[in-house]
N, C-alpha and C positions, 0 to 999 in steps of 0.2 A: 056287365059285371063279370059275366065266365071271363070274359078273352083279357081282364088285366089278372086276374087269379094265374089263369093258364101260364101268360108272360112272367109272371112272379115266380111261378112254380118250374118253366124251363128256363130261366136266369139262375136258379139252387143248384137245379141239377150241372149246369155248365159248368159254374163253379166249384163246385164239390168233383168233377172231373178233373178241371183241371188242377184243383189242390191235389187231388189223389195221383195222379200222372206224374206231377211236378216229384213228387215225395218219391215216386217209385225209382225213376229215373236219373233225379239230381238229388240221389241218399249220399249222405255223407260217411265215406267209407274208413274216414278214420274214429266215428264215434261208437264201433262196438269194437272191444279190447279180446271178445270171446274170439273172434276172426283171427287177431292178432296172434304168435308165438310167443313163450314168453324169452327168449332170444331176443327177440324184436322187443319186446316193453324194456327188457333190463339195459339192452342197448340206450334205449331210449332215455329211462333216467340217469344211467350212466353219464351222457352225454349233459343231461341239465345238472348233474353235479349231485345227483345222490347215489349210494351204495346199497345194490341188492346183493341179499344173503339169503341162505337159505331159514326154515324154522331150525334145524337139527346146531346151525354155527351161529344162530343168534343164542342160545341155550348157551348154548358149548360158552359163547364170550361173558353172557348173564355169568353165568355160575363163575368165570376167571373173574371178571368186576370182583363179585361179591368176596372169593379168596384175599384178591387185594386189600381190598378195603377193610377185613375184618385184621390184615397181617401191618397195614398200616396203624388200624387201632390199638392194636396189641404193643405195638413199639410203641405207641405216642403211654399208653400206659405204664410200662415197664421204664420209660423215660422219667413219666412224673411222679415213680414211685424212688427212683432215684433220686431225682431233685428234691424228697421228702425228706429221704435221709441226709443227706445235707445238707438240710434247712434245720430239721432237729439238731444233728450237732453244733450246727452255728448258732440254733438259740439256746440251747444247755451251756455252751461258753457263754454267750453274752448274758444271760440271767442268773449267771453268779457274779458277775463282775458289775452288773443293773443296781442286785440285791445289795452289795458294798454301798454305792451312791446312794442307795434308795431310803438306804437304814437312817441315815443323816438328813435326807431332807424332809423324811414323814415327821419324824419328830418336831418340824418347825412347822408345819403344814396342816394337821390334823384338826383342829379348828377349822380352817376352810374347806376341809374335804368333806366334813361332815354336811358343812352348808352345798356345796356342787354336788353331791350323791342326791340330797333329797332334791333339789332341781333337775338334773338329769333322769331322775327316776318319775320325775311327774310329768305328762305331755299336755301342753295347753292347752284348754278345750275353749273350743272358739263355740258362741252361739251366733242365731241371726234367726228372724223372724220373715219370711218368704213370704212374698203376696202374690199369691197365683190370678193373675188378671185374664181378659178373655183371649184369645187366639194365641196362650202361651203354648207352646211346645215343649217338647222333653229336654234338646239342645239350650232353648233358652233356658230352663230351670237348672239346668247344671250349670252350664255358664256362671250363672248367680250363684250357685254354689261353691263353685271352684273361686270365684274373687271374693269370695266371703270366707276363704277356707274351713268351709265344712266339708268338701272332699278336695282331694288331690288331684284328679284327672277327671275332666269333665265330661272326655269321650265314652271314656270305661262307663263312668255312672248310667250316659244315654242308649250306650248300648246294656246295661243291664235291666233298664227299663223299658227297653223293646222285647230281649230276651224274655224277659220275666210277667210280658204283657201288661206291663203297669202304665206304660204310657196312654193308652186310651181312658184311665178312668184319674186322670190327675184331676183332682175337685178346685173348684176356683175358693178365693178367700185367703186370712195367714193361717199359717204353718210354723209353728215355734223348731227348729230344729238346729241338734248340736255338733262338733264335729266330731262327738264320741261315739255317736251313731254308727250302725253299719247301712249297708247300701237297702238291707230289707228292712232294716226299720225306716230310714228314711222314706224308703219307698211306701213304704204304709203309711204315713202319716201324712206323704201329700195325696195320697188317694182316698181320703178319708175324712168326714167332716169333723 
């Protein structure tokens, strides 16, 4: 039993020589950068196509960017403060000449307007009764919602209900809910029996 231990024990050593030999002698000499100059690296990515700079003129171009860019905003400002003023004067001409037509056709029209204000001023509130079944998810309940228009965007909803950690406690069962709801309320009542 000694002389296969022995055999086992000088096979490690052999090998661990000659891992350690190999390493010493066939090191590869371009993977420490400390050796290198940095002449030699910036050469080096010069040639693959990137630009070294120092910290002091990376600063120096940071801070010209940002002149730029702030002198560019400034114009696009002072541009659209222009185009304000005459947009006001073109609509001060046109709404006294509007006011003219306008005067003639309300008088014929006043009846119906009164009926379009109170419609435009009411927004239809959709209901629907959600039946949360087993292995629903947060996606499929909006889903259902958004084609049932109780919300608008189904993504937003799913993500506000991971946001807001309500996804883990949605209770199975109905749910009466309307589209006049906001997302916390909704959100309350399908996590809730």
């Amino acid at each position: 039993m000694k002389l296969p231990l022995r055999f086992f024990g000088i096979g490690l050593l052999t090998a661990s020589l000659v891992f350690a030999l190999s390493l010493y002698f066939f090191k590869d000499k371009n993977s420490s950068l400390e050796s290198e100059s940095i002449e030699n690296i910036a050469e080096f990515l010069e040639d693959k196509g990137y630009h070294v700079i120092s910290q002091e003129d990376y600063i120096a171009y940071s801070v010209y960017e940002q002149k730029q860019q702030e002198q560019a905003n400034d114009e696009e400002n002072n541009d659209n403060d222009n185009n304000e003023d005459d947009i006001n004067e073109n609509d001060e001409n046109n709404t006294n000449d509007n006011e003219e037509n306008n005067n003639d056709s309300n008088e014929n029209n006043e009846d119906s307007d009164d009926e379009s204000d109170d419609d435009s001023n009411e927004k239809e509130v959709y209901t629907y009764t959600l039946t949360v079944e087993e292995n629903m998810l947060a996606p499929d309940i909006s889903r259902l919602l958004e084609n049932n228009n109780i919300i608008e965007d189904a993504r937003d909803f799913t993500d506000y209900l991971e946001d807001e950690d309500y996804s883990r406690y949605i209770q199975l069962g109905e749910h009466k809910l309307s589209s006049d709801m906001t997302y916390n309320e909704l959100a309350e009542k399908i996590t809730s029996n």
